[in-house]
N, C-alpha and C positions, 0 to 999 in steps of 0.2 A: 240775498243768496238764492232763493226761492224764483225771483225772478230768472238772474244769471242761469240755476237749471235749466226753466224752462226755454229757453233760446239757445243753449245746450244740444240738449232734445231734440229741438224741431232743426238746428244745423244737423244732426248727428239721420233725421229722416229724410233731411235733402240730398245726403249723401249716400244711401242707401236705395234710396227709391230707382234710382236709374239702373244700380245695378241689380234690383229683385222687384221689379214693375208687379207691384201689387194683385190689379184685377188683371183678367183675361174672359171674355167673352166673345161672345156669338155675333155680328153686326150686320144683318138684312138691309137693302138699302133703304124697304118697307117691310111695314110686318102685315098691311094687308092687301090678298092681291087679286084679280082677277084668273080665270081658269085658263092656263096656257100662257101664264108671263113668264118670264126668265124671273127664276129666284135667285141671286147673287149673294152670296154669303160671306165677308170678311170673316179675317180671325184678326180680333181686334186685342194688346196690351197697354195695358198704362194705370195712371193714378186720373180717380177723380171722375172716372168714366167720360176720360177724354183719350185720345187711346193714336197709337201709333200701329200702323200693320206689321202683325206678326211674319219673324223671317225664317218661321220654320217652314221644312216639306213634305211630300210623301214619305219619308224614312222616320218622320218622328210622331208616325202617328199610329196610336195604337188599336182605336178606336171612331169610326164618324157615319151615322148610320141616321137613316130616315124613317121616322115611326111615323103611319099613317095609314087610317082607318085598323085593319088587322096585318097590316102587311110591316114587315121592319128589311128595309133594304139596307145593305152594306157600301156606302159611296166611297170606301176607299180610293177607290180607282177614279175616281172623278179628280183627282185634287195630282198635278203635276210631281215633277220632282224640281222645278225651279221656285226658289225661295222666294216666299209671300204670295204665294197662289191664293186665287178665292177659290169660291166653291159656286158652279151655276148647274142650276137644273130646273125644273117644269115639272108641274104636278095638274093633271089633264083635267082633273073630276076634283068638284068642291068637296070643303072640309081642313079640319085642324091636323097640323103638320108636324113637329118635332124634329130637332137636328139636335142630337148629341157629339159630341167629340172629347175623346178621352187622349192624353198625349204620351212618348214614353217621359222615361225619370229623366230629368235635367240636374246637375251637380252644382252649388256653388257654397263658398267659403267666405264668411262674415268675420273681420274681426270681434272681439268681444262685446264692446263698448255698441254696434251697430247693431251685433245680432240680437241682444237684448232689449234696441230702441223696437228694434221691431218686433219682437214676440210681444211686447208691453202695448205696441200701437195695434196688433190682429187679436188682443184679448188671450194671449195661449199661457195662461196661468200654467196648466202645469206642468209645461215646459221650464218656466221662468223657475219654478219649485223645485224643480227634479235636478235643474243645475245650480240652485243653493244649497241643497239636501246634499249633494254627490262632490258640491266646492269645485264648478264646473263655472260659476258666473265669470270668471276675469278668465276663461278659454274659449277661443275662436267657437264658431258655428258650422259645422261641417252638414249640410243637408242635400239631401235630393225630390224634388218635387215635382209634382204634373198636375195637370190640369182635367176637369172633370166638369164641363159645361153643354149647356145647351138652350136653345132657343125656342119658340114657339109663335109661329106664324099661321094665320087664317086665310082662306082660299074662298074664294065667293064667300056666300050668307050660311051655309049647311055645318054648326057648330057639331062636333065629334069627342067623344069621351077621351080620345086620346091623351091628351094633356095630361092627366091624372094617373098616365101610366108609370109604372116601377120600372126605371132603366137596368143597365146595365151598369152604370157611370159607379164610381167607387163614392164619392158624392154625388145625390140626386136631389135634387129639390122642387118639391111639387106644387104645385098651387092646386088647392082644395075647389076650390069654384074656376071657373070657365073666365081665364083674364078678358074674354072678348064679348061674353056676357054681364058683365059689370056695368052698372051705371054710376055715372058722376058721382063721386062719395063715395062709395060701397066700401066697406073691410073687406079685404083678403086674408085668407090664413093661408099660409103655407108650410109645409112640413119636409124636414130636410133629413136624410138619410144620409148615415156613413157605413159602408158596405152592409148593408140590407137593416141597419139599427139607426132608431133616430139618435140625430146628433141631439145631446140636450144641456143643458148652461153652457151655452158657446154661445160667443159674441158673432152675430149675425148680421151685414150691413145693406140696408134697400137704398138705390140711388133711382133719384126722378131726374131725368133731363129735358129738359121742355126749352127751346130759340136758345140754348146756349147757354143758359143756366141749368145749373146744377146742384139739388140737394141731395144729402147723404145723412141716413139716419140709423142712428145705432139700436140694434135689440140686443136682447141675450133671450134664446129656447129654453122654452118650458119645460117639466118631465116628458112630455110627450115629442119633444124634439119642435115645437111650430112658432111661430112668431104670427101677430097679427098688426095689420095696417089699413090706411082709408088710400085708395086708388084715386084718383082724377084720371079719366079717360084721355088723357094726352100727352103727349109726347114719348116718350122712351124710360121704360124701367129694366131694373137691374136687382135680385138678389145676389147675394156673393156670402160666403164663409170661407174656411181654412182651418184644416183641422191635422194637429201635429203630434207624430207617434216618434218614441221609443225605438232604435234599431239598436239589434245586438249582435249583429251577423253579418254585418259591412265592413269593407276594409279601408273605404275611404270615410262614410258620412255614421254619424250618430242620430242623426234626424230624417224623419218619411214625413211630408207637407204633402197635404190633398187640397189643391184649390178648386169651390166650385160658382159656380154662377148658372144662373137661369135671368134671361131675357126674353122679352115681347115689350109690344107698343101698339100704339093708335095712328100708327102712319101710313097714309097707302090712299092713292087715288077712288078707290072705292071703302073709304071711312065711316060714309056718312049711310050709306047703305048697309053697309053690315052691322051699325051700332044701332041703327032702326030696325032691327028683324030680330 
């Protein structure tokens, strides 16, 4: 029986996944670059941090700004109103860069049996509680969610305190040390905010990507809201969380889902220069 659940389950997440694609993040074609390259930025969805491009446009976004050195520019207008647009721009003068993008609320409806595969699969305990408590488990899932992410790219050798700055993003998540001052091994701490409080005992997931492969590893936040890890200087990383409230004042959804993610990596024709300075 135990078994039969479990194959259950993982049908009941392959049914689900396509229609509420898990991650969403930030996708540089490199994360480090010379001064005066075109930076192209995807808006990448999927499971697995393998990711299909996002088909939203300029109406769905509520939020996508440039933080860098002291300066925080507003790129709205950079991003078309034709579905799956990237985002390109150039940053003249070395230093550590930041792309946030926050998106509006998106609607969608889970049968029962699904929506609970998935609260149980992102850790949201007490959501899972609030509809045993209220005899809410054997009823649909009415929710609305957005997206709360951002990326972090180096420009020549001239590292900047940036990265370490407090967004705007409703989920923010920081990393404590300089991702591009790490050497091979090092722990990261990173610290993750839900509107300006740390998130803390939530299930928090880091994925490495390195030639195609891909690992995915689970924490749960401390009181302090942080998670910590060992980095390998290569390839493509990802934090991600989701953190799920209580509405009482909707006519449609009973649920507000905040997904967020933070990206960088060790990719970029001047690599090997910037990880020696």
């Amino acid at each position: 029986m135990r078994l039969k659940y479990k194959l259950t389950y993982l049908l009941i997440l392959l049914l689900i996944l396509p229609a509420l694609a898990h991650e969403f993040w930030l996708e540089p074609q490199q994360y480090i670059f010379s001064r005066t390259d075109e930076i192209n930025i995807r808006f990448r969805v999927g499971e697995s941090f393998t990711s299909d491009n996002w088909k939203g446009s300029r109406e769905k976004i509520n939020e996508l700004k440039l933080y860098y050195a002291d300066i925080v520019d507003d790129l709205s207008d950079a991003i078309s109103d034709e579905e799956g647009d990237s985002l390109q721009f150039s940053i003249h003068e070395e230093g550590t860069a930041v792309v946030t993008f926050n998106n509006t609320n998106s609607f969608i409806e889970l049968e029962a049996e699904k929506f609970n595969a998935y609260l149980s699969e992102d850790g949201l305990q007490s959501a899972i509680d609030y509809r045993k408590q209220h005899n809410e488990t054997d009823s649909p899932g009415c929710e609305l969610y957005q997206r709360s992410v951002k990326t972090i790219v180096q420009v020549g050798a001239l590292k900047t305190a940036v990265f370490k700055k407090q967004t705007t993003l409703p989920v923010d998540i920081i990393p404590l040390s300089h991702p591009y001052q790490l050497k091979n091994g090092d722990s990261l701490t990173v610290k993750i905010f839900f509107k300006n409080e740390p998130l803390v005992n939530s299930k928090i997931r880091v994925w490495h990507k390195l030639m195609g492969r891909v690992v995915d590893t689970s924490f749960m936040s401390n009181e302090k809201g942080e998670i910590s890890f060992t980095v390998s200087t290569t390839g493509e990383w990802m934090v991600s969380c989701v953190q799920m409230i209580r509405l009482t004042d909707d006519p449609k959804a009973q649920w507000q889902s905040y997904w967020g993610s933070l990206t960088w990596g060790y990719t970029g024709k001047n690599k090997s220069t910037i990880m020696a300075r």
